[in-house]
N, C-alpha and C positions, 0 to 999 in steps of 0.2 A: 772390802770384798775383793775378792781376787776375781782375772777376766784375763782371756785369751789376746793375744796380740795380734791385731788386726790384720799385720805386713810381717809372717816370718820371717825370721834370719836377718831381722833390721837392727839386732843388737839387744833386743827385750826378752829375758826370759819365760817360756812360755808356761813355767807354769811357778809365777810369782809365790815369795813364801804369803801366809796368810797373814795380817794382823791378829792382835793378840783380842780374842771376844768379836773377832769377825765371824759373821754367820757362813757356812757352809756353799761354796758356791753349788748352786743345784744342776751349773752345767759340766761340772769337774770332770764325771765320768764317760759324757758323750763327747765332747768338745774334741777331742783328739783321738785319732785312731789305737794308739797306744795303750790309750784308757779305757779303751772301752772292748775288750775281750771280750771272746764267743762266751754267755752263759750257760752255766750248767742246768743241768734239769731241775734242778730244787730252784734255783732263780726265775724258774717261769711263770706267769709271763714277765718279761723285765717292767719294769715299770721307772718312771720318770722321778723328779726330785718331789714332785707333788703328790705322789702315792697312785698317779692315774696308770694304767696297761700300756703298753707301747705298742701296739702291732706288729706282726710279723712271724716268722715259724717258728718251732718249737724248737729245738737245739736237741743232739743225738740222733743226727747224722740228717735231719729233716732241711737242712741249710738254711739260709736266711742271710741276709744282709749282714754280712760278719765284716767287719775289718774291709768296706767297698768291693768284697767279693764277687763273682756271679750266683746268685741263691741258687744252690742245689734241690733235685727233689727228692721226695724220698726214694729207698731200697724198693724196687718193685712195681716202681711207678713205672716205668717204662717211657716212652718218647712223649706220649700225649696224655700227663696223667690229670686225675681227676682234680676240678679248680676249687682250690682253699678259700672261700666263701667268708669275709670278713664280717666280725658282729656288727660292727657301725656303719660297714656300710649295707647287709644284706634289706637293711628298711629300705632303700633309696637304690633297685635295681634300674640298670642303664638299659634302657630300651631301644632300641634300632629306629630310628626315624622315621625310616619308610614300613615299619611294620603297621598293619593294621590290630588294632586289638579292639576288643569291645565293649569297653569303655570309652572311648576315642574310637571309632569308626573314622575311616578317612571319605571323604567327598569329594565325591568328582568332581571338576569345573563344570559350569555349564555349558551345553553345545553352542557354541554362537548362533545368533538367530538371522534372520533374511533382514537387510535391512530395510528401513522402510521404503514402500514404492512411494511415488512420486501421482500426487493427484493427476489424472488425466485432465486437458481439456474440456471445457465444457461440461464436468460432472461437479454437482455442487455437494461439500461436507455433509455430512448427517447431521452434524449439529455446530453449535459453536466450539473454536477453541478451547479447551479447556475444561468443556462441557461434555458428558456422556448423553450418548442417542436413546431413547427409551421410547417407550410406548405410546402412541398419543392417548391424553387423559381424553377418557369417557362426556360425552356430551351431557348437561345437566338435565337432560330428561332420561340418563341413564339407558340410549337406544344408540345402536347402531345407525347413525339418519340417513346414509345414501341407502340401506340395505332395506330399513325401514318399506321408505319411499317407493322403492322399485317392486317390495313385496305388495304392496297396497294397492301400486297403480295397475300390476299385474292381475291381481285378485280382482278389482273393480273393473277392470276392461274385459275379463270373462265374464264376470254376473250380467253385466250392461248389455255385451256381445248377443250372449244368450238369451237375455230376456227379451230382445227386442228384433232376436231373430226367428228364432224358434221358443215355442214358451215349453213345450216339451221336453226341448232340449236344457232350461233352465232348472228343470224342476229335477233333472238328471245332477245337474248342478251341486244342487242344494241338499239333496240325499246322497252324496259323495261327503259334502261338507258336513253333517250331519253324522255319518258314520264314524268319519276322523276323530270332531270331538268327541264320541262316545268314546273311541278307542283311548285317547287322552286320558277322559276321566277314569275309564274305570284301569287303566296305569296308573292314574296319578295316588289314587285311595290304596293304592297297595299299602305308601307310605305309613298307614295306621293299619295295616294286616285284613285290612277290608279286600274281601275276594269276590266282586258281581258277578254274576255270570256272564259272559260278552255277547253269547251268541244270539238267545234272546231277544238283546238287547239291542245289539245290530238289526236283527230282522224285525224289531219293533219300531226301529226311526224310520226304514223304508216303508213300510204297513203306514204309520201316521202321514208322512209327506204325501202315499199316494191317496190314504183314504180322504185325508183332506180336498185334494185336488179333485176328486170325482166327488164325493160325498155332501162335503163341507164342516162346517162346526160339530156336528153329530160326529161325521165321521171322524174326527179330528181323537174327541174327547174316548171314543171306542178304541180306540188304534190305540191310547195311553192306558186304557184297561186292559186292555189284552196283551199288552206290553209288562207289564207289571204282574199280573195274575200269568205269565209262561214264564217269568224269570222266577217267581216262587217256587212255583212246580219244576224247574231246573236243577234250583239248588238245595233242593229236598236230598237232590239224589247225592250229592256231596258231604249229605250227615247236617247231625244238628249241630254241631261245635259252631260258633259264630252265625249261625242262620239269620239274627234279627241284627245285627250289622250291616250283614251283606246283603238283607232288603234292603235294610234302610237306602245303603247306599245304592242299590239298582232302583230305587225310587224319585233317589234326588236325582239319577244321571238323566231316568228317562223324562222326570217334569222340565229337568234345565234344558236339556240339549235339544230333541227332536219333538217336545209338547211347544217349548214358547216357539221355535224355529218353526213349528208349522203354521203359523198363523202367515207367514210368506206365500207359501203351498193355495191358505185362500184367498190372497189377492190376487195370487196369480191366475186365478180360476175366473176373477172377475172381466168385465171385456176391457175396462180403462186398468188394469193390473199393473200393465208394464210402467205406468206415469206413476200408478200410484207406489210401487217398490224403490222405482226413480228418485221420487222427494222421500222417501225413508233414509235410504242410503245417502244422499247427497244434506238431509237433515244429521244424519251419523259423522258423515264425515267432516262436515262443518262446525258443527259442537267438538268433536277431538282438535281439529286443527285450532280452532280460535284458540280453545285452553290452552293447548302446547306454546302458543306462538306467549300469548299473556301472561301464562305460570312462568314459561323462562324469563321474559323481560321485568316482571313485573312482580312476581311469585315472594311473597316476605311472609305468610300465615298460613302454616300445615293444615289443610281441612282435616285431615282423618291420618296424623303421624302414625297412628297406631298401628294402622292397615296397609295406608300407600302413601308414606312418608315422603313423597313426590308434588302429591297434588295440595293447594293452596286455594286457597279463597279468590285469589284474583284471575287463578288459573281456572276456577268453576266460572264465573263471572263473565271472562272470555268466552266459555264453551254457552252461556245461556246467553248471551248478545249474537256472537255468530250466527246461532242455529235459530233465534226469532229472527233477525232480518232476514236472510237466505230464503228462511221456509215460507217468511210473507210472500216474498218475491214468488217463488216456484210455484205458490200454492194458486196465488191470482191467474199468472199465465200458465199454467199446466191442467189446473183443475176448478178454473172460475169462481175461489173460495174467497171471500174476502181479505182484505190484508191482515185486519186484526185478528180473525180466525188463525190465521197460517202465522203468524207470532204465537198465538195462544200453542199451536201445534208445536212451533218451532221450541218453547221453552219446556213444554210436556216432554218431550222428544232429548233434548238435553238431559232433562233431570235422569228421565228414565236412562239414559247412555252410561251417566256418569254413575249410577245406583246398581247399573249392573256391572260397569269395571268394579264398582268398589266390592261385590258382591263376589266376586271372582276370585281377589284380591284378598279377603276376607278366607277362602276357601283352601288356598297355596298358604294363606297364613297359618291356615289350623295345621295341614299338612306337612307344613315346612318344608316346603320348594320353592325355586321362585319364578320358573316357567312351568305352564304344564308339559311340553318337550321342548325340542329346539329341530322344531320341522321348518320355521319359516325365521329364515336371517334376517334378524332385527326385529324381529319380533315375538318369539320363543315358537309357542303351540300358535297351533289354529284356533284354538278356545282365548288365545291372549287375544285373540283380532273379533271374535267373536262375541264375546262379552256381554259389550255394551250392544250391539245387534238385538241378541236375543231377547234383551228388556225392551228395547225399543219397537221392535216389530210390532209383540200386543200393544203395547198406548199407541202406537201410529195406527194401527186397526180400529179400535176402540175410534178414536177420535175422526178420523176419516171419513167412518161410518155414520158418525152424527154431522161433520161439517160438510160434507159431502157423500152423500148415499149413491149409491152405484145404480146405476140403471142407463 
């Protein structure tokens, strides 16, 4: 095969004869400027020894890379003519770097940020190293407990206050309390489209607490008919759509709320009253407290998961040992009742506490709430603090009355 001389003019001619059945050198006609003349138009596009296109202009006057020339442009082109856009490469346009496109969005750096401060003195981490600060987890009785606490001892140092100051002023008290929960419930029955009528119903807890107070049991039982039999005749006038609902449920608000709560209204009426509401509450709050203290420590078998997935068998157990010794105790030195009596009373008095939380409990469940409001912190509604009260009141009456008769 024939080939160019690497170092002109060193003596080698540069364009060897061929051998005889040597194949074609394919670089013959580019190799040397000599050789390689402007194409005509019928030769376009030139093409290589391998039959591929060669790039470049078209020849008849369009210039091109001739013979190491400067590539002319065309007739008409003028100083800045339009740019000859090549096939191979027009796939693979050259983009500007800094341009933005939208494909490739460019992105800012980010702002440098403050660096960190330096813990102060005296201030301790939120949490560990390493560790993120979060919420403290919930107590396993599920309550807020300073808030709890401070709602309770605040509530029982106005009832006590009152009852042992003024008993008038107590029983103002108690039909303030008494109105709330009604207010409670009959918001809470919305949640099933139950509509009571409130106003009635309000003016029938005050009507009970006072007829109780002057009257007694008669009046008590009267005040809860006439309470019932004006919210009828209320919600007449609202149309019959839902009518036997919306008793029902002005039925159950006014039996739970302001019928069991008045049986308070008749001790208070009695002359030993104030001792005797004394050992109720302090039987109340005995039975809550043991439970709480024994469900947490102690607490491994759901009484009622169903209802108040909280309380336990050893957490009722608690509440029925608390409230029999206490109420021995209270009963002997308060009201001369024997010990055994005032056990007998104290475990009556439990069951009935915990039968009415669970009754409650039972009621938000149908509902599906799980406070009746959140008027009192740490404790939701006034009917959560309530409850177990309003069962306890009648068996503490009942029982009182036979272990100890007033006179």
């Amino acid at each position: 095969m024939s080939y160019l001389d690497p170092h002109p003019g060193s003596g080698t001619d540069a364009h060897r004869a061929r051998h005889t059945g040597a194949a074609p050198d394919p670089y013959a006609r580019h190799s040397h400027p000599d050789a390689n003349p402007s194409p005509s138009p019928d030769d376009w596009p030139p093409r290589n020894g391998n039959g591929y296109a060669v790039p470049g202009r078209p020849p008849g006057g369009h210039g091109g890379y001739t013979n190491g020339a400067v590539p002319a442009y065309p007739p008409g082109a003028g100083d800045d003519p339009e740019p000859v856009v090549d096939e191979q490469t027009a796939a693979y346009p050259v983009v500007d770097a800094g341009a933005q496109t939208a494909a490739y969005p460019m992105v800012q750096p980010p702002e440098p940020s403050e660096p960190p401060r330096r813990r102060q003195p005296g201030k301790r981490r939120a949490g560990r190293p390493g560790t993120a600060a979060g919420p403290k987890p919930p107590s396993r009785a599920g309550r807020n407990l300073p808030a709890a606490i401070g709602v309770g001892v605040t509530l029982g140092a106005v009832l006590v206050g009152t009852l042992f100051a003024y008993r008038p002023a107590f029983l103002v008290v108690i039909a303030l309390a008494f109105s709330v929960g009604i207010w409670e419930m009959t918001r809470a029955v919305r949640a099933v489209d139950a509509r009571p009528p409130m106003v009635p119903l309000l003016a029938g807890g005050v009507l009970m607490t006072g007829l109780a107070w002057q009257v007694g049991p008669d009046g008590l039982l009267l005040g809860l008919v006439v309470t019932v039999l004006a919210a009828l005749v209320w919600r007449i006038g609202d149309g019959w759509a839902g009518y036997r609902r919306d008793l029902t449920a002005s039925v159950l608000i006014a039996v739970y709320v302001p019928f069991l709560g008045g049986f308070a209204a008749l001790m208070a009426a009695m002359p030993d009253g104030d001792w005797r509401i004394f050992v109720i509450l302090a039987a109340v709050v005995l039975s809550d407290t043991g439970g709480y203290a024994v469900g947490v420590l102690l607490g491994r078998h759901p009484m009622a998961p169903s209802i108040s997935p909280k309380k336990s068998w050893e957490g009722f157990g608690g509440s029925v040992t608390a409230a029999a010794v206490g109420s021995a105790l209270l009963l002997y030195f308060l009201l001369d009742v024997a010990p055994w009596w005032g056990a007998v009373f104290g475990v009556a008095v439990s069951v009935a506490a915990v039968l009415g939380d669970l009754a409650e409990s039972m009621i938000k469940r149908d509902l599906n709430i799980k406070d009746m409001s959140n008027l009192l912190p740490g404790h939701g509604g006034l009917m959560d603090r309530l409850d177990s009260v309003l069962f306890a009141v009648p068996t503490a009456y009942f029982l009182l009355t036979l272990f100890a008769p007033p006179g």
